[in-house]
LUMTORVEX-367013 format. One record per residue (C-alpha): chain; x, y, z; residue in one letter. Coordinates in Angstrom, 2 decimals, always signed. Each point is the difference from the previous one (the first is absolute). Layout:
<nodes>
> ch, xx, yy, zz, aa
> A, X, Y, Z, A $
...
</nodes>
This chain:
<nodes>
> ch, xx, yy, zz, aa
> A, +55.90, +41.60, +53.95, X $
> A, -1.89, +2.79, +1.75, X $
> A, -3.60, +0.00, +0.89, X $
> A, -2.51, +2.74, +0.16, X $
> A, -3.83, -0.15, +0.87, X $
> A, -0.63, +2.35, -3.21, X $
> A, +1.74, +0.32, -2.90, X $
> A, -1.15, +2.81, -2.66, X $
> A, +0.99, -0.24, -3.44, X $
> A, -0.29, +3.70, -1.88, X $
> A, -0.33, +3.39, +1.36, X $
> A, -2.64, +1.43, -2.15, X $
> A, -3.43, -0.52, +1.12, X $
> A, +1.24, -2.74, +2.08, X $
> A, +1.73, +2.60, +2.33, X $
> A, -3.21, +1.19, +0.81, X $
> A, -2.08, -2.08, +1.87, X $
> A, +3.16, -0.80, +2.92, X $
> A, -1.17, +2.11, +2.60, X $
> A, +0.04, +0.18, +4.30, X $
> A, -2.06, -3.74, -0.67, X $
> A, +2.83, -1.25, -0.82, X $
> A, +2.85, +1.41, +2.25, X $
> A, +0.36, -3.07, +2.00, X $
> A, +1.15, -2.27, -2.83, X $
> A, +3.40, -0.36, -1.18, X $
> A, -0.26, +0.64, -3.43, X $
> A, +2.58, +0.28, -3.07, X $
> A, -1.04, +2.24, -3.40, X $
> A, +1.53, -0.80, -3.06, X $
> A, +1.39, +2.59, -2.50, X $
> A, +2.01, -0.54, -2.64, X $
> A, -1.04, +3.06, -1.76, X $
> A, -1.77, +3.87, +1.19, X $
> A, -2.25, +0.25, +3.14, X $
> A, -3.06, +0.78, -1.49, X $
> A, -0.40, -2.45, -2.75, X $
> A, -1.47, +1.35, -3.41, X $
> A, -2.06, +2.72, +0.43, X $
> A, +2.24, +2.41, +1.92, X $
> A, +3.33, -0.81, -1.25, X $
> A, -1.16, -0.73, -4.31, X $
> A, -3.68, -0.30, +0.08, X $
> A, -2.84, +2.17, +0.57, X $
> A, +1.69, +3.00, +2.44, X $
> A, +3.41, +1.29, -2.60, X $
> A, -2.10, -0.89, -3.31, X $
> A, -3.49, +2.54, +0.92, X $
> A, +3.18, +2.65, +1.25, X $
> A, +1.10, -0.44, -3.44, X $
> A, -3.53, -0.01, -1.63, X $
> A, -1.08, +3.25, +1.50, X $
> A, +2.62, +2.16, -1.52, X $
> A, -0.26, -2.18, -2.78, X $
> A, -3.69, +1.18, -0.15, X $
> A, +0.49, +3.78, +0.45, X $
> A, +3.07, +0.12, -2.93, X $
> A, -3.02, -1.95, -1.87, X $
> A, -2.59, +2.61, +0.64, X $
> A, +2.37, +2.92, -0.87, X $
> A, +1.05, -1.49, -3.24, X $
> A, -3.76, -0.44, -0.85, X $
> A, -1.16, +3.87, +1.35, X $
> A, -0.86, +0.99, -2.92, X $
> A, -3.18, -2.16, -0.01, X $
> A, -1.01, +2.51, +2.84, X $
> A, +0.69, +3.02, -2.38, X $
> A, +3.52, +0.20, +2.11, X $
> A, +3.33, +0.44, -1.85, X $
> A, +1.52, -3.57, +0.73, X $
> A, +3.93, -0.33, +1.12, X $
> A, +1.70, -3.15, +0.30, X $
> A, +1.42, +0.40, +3.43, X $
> A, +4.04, -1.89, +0.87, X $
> A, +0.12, -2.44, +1.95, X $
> A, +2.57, -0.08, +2.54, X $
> A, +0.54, -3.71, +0.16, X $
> A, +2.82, +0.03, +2.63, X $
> A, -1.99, +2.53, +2.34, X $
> A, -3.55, -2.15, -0.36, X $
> A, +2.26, -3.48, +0.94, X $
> A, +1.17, +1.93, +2.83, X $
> A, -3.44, +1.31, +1.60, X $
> A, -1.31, -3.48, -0.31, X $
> A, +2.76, -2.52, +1.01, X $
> A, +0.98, +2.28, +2.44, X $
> A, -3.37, -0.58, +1.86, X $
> A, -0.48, -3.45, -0.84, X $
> A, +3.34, -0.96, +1.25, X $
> A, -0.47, +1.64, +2.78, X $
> A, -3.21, -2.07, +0.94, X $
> A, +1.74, -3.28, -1.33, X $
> A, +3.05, +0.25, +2.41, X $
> A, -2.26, +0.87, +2.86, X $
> A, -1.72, -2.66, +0.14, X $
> A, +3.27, -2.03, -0.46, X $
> A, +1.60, +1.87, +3.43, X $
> A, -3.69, -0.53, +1.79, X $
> A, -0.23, -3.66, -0.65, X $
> A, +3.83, -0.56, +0.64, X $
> A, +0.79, +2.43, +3.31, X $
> A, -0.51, -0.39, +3.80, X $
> A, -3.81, +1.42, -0.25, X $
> A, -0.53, -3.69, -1.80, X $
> A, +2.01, -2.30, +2.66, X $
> A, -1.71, -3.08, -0.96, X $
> A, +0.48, +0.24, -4.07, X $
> A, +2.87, -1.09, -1.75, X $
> A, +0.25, +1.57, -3.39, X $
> A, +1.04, -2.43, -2.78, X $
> A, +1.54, +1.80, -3.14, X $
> A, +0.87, -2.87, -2.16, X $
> A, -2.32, -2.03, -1.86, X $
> A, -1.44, -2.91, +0.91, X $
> A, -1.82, -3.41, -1.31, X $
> A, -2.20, -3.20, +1.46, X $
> A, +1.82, -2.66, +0.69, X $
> A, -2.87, -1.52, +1.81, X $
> A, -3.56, +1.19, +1.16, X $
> A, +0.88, +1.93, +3.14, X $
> A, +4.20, +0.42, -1.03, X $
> A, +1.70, +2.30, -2.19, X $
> A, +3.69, +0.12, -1.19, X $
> A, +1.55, +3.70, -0.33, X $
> A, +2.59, +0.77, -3.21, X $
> A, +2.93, +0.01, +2.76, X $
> A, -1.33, -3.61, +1.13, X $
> A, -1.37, +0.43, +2.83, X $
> A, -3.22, -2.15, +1.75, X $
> A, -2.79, +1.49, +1.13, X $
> A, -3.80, -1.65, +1.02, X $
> A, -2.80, +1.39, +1.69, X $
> A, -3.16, -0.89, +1.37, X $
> A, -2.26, +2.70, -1.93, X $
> A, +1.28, +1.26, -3.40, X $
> A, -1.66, +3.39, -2.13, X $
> A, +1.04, -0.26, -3.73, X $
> A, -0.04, +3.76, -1.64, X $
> A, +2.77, -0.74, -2.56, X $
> A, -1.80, +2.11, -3.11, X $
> A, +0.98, -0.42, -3.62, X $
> A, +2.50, +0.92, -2.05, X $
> A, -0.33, +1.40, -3.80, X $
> A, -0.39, -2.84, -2.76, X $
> A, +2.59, -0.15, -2.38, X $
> A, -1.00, -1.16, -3.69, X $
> A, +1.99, -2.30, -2.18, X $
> A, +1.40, +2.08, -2.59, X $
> A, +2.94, -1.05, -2.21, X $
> A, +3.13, +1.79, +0.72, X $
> A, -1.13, +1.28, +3.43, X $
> A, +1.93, -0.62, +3.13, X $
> A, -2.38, -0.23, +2.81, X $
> A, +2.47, -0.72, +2.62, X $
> A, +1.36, +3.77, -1.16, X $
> A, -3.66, +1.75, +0.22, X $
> A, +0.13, +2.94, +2.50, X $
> A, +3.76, -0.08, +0.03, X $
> A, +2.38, +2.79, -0.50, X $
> A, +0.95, +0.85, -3.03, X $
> A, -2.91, -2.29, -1.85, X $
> A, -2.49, +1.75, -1.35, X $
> A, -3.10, -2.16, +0.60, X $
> A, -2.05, +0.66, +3.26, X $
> A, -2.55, -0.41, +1.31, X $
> A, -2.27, +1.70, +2.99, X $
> A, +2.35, -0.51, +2.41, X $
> A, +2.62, +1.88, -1.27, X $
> A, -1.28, +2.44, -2.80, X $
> A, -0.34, +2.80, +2.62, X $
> A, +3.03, +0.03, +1.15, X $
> A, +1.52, +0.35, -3.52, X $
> A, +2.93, +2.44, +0.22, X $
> A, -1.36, +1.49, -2.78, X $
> A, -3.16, +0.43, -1.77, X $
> A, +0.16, -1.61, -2.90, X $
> A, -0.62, +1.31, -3.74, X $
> A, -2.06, -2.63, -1.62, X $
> A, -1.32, -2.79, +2.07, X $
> A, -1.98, -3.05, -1.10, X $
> A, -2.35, -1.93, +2.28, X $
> A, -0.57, -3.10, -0.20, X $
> A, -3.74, -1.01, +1.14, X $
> A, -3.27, +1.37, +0.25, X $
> A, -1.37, +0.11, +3.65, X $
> A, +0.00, +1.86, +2.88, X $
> A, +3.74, +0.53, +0.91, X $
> A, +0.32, +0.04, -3.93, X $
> A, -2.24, +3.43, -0.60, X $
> A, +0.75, +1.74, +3.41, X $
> A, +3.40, +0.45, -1.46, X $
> A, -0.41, +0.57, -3.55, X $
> A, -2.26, +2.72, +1.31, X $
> A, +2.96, +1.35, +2.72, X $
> A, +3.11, +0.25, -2.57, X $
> A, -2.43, +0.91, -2.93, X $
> A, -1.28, +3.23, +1.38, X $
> A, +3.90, +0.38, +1.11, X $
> A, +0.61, +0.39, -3.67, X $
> A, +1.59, -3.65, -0.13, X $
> A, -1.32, -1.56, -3.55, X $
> A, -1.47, -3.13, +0.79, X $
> A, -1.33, -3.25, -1.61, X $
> A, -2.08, -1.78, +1.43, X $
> A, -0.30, -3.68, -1.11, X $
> A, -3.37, -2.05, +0.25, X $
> A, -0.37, -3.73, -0.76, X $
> A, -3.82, +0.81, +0.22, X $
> A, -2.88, +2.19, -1.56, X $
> A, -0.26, +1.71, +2.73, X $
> A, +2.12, +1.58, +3.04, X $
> A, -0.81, -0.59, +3.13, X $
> A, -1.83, -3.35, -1.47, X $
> A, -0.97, -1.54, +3.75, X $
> A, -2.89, +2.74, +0.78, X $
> A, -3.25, -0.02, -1.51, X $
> A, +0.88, -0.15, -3.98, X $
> A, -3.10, +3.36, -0.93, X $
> A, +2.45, +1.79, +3.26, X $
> A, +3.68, -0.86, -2.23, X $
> A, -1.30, +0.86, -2.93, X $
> A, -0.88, +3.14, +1.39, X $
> A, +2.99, +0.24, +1.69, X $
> A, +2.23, -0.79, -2.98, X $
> A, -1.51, +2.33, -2.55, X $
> A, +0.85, +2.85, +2.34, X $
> A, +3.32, -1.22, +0.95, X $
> A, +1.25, -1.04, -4.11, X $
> A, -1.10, +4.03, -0.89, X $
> A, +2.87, +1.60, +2.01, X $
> A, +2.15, -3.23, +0.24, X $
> A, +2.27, -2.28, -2.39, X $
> A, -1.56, -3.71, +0.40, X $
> A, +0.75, -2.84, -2.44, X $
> A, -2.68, -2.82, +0.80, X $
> A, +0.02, -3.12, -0.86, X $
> A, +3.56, +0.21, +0.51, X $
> A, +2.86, -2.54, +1.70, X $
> A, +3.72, +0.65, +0.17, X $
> A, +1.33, -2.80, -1.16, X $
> A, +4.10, +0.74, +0.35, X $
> A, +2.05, +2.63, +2.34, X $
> A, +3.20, +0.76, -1.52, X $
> A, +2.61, +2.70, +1.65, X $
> A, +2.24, +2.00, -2.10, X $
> A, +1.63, +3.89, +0.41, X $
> A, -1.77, +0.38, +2.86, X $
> A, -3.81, -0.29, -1.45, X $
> A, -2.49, -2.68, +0.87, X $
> A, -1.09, -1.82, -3.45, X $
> A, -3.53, -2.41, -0.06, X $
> A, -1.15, -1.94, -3.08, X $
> A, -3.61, +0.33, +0.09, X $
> A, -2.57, -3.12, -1.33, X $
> A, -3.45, -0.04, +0.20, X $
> A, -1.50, -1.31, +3.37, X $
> A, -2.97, -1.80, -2.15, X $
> A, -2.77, +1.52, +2.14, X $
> A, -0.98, +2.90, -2.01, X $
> A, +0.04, -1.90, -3.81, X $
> A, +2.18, +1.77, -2.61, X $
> A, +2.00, +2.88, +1.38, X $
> A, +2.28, +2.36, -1.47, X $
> A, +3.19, +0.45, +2.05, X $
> A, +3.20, +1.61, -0.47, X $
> A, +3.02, -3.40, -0.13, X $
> A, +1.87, +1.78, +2.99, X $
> A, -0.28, +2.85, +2.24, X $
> A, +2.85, +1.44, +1.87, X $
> A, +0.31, +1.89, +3.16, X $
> A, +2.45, +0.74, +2.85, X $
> A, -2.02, -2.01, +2.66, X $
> A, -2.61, -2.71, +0.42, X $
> A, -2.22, -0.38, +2.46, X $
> A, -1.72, -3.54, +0.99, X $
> A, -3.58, +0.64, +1.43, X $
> A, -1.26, -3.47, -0.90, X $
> A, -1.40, -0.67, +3.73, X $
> A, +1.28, -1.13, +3.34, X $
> A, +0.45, -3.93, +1.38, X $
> A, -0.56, -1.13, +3.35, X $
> A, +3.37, -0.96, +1.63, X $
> A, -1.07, -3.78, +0.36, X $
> A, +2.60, -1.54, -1.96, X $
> A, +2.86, +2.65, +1.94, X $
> A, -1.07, -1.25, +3.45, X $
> A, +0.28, -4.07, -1.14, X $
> A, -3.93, -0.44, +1.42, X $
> A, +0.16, -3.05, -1.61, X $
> A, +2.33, -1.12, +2.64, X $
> A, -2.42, +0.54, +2.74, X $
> A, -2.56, -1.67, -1.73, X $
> A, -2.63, +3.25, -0.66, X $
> A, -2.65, -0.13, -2.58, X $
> A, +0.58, +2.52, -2.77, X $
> A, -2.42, +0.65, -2.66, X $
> A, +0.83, +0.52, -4.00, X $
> A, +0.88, +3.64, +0.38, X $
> A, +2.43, -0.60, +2.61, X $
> A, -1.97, +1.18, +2.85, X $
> A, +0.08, -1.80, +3.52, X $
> A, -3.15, -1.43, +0.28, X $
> A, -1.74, +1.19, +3.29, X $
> A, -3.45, -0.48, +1.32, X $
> A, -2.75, +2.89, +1.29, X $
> A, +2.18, +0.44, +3.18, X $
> A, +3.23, +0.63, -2.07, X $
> A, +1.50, -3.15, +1.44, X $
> A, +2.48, -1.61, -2.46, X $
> A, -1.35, -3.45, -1.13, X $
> A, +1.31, -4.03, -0.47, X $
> A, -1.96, -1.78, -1.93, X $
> A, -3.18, +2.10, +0.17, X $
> A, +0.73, -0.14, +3.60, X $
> A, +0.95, +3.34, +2.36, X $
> A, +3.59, -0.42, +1.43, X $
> A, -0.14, +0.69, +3.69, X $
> A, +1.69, +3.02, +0.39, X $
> A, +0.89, +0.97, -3.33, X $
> A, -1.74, +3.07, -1.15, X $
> A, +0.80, +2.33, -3.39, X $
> A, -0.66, +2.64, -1.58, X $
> A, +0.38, +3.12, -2.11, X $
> A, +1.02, -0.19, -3.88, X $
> A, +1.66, -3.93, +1.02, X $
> A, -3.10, -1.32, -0.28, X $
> A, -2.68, +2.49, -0.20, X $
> A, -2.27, -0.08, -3.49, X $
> A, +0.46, +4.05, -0.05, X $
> A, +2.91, +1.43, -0.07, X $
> A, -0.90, +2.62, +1.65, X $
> A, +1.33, +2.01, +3.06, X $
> A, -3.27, +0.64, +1.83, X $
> A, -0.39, -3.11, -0.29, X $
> A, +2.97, -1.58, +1.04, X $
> A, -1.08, +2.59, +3.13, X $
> A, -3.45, -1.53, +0.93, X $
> A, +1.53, -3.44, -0.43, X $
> A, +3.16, +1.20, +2.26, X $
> A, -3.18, +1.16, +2.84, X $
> A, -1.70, -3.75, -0.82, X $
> A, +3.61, -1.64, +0.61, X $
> A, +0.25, +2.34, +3.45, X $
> A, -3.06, -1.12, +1.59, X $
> A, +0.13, -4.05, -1.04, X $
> A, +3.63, +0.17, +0.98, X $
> A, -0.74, +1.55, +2.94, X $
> A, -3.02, -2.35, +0.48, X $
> A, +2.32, -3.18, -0.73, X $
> A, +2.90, +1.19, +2.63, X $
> A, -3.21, +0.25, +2.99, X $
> A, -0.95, -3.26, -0.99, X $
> A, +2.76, -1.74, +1.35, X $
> A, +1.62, -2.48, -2.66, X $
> A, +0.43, +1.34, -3.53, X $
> A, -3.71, -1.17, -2.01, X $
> A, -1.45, -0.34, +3.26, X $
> A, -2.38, +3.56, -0.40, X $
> A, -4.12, -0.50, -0.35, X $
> A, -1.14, +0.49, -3.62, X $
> A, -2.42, +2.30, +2.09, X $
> A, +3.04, +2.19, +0.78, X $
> A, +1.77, +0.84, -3.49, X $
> A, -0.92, +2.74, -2.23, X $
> A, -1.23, -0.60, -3.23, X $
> A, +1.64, +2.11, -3.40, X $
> A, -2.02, +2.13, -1.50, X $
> A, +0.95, +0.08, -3.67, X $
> A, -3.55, +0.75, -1.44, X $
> A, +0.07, +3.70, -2.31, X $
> A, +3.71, +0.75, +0.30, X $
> A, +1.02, +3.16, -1.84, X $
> A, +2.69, +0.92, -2.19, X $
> A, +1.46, +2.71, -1.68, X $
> A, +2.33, +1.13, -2.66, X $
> A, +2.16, +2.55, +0.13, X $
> A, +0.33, +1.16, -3.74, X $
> A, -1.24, +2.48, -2.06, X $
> A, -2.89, -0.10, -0.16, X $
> A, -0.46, -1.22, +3.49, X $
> A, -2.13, -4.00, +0.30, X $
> A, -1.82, -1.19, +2.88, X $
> A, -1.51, -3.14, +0.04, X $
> A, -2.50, -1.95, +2.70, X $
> A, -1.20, -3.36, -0.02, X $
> A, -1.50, -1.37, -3.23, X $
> A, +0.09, +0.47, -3.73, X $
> A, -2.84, -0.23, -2.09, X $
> A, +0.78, -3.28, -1.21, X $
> A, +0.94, -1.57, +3.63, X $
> A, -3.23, +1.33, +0.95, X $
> A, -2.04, -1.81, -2.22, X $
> A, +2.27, -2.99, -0.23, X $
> A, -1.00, +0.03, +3.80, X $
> A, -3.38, -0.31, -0.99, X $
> A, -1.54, +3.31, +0.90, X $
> A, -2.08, +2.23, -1.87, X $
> A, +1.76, +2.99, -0.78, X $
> A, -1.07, +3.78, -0.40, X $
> A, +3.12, +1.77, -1.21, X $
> A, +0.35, +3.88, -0.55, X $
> A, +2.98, +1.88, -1.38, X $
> A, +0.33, +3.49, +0.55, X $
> A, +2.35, +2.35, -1.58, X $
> A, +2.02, +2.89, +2.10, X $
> A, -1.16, +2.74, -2.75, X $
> A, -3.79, -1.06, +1.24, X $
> A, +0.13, +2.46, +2.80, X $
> A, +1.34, +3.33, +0.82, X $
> A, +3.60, -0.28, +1.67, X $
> A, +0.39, -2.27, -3.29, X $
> A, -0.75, +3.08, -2.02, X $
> A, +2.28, +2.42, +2.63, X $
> A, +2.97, -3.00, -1.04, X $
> A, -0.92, +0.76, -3.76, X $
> A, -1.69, -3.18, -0.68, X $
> A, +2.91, -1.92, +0.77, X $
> A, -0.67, -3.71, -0.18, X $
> A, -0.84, -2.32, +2.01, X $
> A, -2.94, -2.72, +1.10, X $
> A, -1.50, -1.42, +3.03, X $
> A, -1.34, -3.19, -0.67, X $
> A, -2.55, -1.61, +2.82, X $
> A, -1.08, -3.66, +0.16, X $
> A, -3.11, -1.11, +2.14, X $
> A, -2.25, -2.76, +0.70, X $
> A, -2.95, +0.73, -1.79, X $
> A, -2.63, -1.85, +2.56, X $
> A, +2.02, +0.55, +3.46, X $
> A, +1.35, +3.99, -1.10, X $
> A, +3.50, -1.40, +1.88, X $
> A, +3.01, +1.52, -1.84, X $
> A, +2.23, -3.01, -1.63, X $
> A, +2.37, +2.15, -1.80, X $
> A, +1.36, +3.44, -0.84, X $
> A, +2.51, +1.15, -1.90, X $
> A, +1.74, +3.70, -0.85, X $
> A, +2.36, +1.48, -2.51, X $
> A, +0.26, +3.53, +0.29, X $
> A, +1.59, +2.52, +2.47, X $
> A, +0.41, -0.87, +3.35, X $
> A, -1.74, -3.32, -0.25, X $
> A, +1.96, -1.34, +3.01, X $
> A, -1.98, +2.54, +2.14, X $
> A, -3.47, +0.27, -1.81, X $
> A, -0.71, -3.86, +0.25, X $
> A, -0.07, +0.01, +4.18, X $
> A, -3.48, +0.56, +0.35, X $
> A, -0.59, -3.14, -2.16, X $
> A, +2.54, -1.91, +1.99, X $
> A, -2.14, +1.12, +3.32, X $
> A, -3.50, -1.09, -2.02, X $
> A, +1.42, -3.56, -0.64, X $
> A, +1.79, -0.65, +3.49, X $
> A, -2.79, +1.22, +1.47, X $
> A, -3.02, -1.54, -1.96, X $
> A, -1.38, +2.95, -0.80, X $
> A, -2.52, -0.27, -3.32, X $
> A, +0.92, +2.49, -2.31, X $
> A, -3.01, +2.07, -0.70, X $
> A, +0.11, +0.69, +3.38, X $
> A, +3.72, +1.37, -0.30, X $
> A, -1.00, +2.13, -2.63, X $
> A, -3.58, +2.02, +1.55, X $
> A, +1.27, -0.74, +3.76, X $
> A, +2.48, +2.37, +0.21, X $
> A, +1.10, +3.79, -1.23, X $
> A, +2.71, -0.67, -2.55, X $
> A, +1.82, +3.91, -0.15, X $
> A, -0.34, +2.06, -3.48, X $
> A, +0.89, +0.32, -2.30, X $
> A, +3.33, -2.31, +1.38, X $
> A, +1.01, -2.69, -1.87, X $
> A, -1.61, -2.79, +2.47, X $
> A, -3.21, +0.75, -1.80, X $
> A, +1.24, -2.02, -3.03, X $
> A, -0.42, -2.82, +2.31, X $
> A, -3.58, +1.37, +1.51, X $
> A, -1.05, -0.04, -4.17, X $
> A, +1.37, -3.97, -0.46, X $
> A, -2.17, -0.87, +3.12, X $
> A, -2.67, +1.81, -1.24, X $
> A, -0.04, -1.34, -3.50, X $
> A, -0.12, -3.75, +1.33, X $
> A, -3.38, -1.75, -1.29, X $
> A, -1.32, -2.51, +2.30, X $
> A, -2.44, -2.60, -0.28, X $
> A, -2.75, +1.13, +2.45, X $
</nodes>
């Protein structure tokens, strides 16, 4: 059995926060997989280097809306795999050598995997023993797999099998022909968007009436209309049966029940499917249980405001977690500012003497109020804090305003293309609860309404404090701000 004073479990955000604080202490990280967890290595980073070209063979297909002559440009598949995964790799095994070599003395890299056995021990797949007084938990999640009759999940992202799912679809030898995805979210239309606009023809299937269903429903609807006009979605849909024959990738399709009577074709065939059903915490893989940590019904580690992991309601001393493991967004700038909250109550914790011993004074406090997201697609979807109906199920008194991209003039210069920005606000206090954008670039026009939430800022003042440039397209976002009625 060896001992360490830290042990680190995942190298995404969790790699992060273990700095010159923590030089002194022998510590051991556990890897079983890529340094770098999700976002660099299958996440965030490769999929937005395949969404941008995805984006520009979109826009020249669609020229002629701009009074262009449209071409369908080639993708070279190969050659795009190459300029990515050449620089992701490249970051991935870096960090491996840093954490491993002599410029590290006191870490021990651990590339197996590993599960509790106890509340300060874990057991590595070789079978070795390991405790430690402090423990970080940045495991992640891993894809979620649906039941479907006649499909082998213990084969999914295997060679020669011809279901995937985000983890491996990039790094398909070849781009496939026809491609059905399975799900409806994020991960879901990111991709449908990427091999669509590489001239893949792909199905999307929806169990819902809407895609992207979690964000505010006025926002999806928007959202889906655009997305169903230059994309093949069957909603309403569930695959009910995979079958594998000559090479081709056969589903029987049933209704899902959510969207009443549907019409649907009995089976669809394709030479790949793609699962982009969501992601589960890796609770269950790490044998928590065994240690005794609360999990709630999603799977998540239950932690409190000081991401420390929790017993019973109660804060195991020197436990901490954090990142997609436990976090209730998914989200890598988040798993980032909870990596920085982890740093400085870890940090906090080791001063302190004995593991639990720190002041409640001392620890930082996660900030998880406003978080942003975004959606890689086409059109682009940005989302912050509330929906409409959260809002008033929250009991405030809403003033709402949508505003459409062809309002102003860099809508017009894009020939009307469409788009909304839809603005949520308290209607006594003028705080922003809630904005939400589908339309180009939405990832980077919603950042002055992420700034006006974080920072309290009431709205109308947003909108007359400040130049907003024209005629850019921020000023769709001056016009919702504007257009907010309030009730004095």
């Amino acid at each position: 059995m060896t001992h360490y004073d830290l042990l680190l479990i995942g190298t995404g955000s969790g790699n992060m926060f273990l700095d010159k604080r923590f030089a002194g202490l022998k510590t051991a990280i556990a890897e079983e997989w890529h340094f770098g967890g999700t976002c660099l290595n299958v996440g965030c980073i490769p999929t937005k280097m395949f969404v941008y070209p995805a984006t520009v063979a979109e826009q020249a297909a669609q020229a002629a809306r701009y009074n262009l002559s449209p071409t369908q440009p080639q993708i070279d598949w190969s050659g795009l795999q190459d300029r990515i995964f050449s620089r992701v790799d490249a970051i991935e095994s870096g960090g491996r050598e840093y954490r491993s070599s002599d410029r590290q003395p006191n870490v021990t890299v651990v590339p197996e995997h590993v599960h509790f056995t106890g509340q300060k021990s874990v057991r590595t797949a070789s079978g070795e023993d390991i405790t430690a007084d402090r423990i970080v938990i940045a495991a992640g999640a891993h894809p979620f797999i649906p039941t479907i009759a006649g499909l082998d999940a213990t084969r999914v992202d295997t060679e020669d099998y011809p279901v995937f799912t985000s983890n491996t679809i990039m790094r398909r030898p070849t781009q496939p022909e026809r491609l059905v995805i399975i799900g409806s979210g994020v991960i879901a239309m990111e991709f449908a968007h990427v091999f669509a606009a590489f001239g893949t023809e792909v199905t999307v299937l929806a169990r819902g009436p809407r895609l992207l269903g979690d964000i505010d429903e006025e926002a999806a609807e928007e959202f889906t209309r655009i997305f169903e006009s230059t994309h093949s979605v069957l909603r309403g849909a569930v695959a009910s049966r995979l079958d594998l024959a000559d090479d081709e990738v056969t589903l029987t399709l049933e209704p899902s029940g959510r969207l009443g009577e549907v019409e649907l074709p009995e089976t669809i065939t394709a030479d790949a499917v793609l699962i982009a059903t969501g992601r589960v915490p890796n609770t269950a893989e790490l044998d928590v249980a065994a240690a005794g940590f609360d999990v709630a019904d999603d799977q998540r580690l239950s932690v409190d405001e000081h991401q420390r992991v929790l017993t019973d309601g109660e804060p195991v001393p020197g436990v901490f977690a954090l990142g997609d493991i436990c976090s209730p967004h998914q989200l890598k700038h988040v798993a980032n500012h909870e990596a920085d909250i982890v740093g400085r109550n870890l940090a906090a914790d080791v001063a302190a003497g004995e593991p639990g011993a720190a002041e409640q004074a001392d620890l930082a406090t996660v900030n998880h109020h406003g978080v942003p997201g975004a959606v890689f697609t086409s059109p682009q979807v940005a989302y912050l804090g509330m929906s409409e109906q959260e809002a008033k199920d929250a009991g405030h008194e809403v003033t709402v305003k949508v505003q459409k991209f062809s309002d102003v003039a860099y809508g017009w210069a894009m020939a009307d293309d469409p788009g909304i920005v839809k603005i949520i606000a308290d209607r006594h206090s003028r705080l922003l609860l809630g904005a939400h954008i589908v339309g180009h670039e939405a990832s980077m026009l919603i950042q002055p309404l992420i700034q006006a939430m974080a920072f309290g800022q009431r709205t109308d003042e947003v909108a007359t404090g400040q130049y907003w440039i024209h005629p850019a397209l921020p000023e769709v976002i001056e016009n919702g701000l504007l257009g907010l009625e309030f009730a004095d």
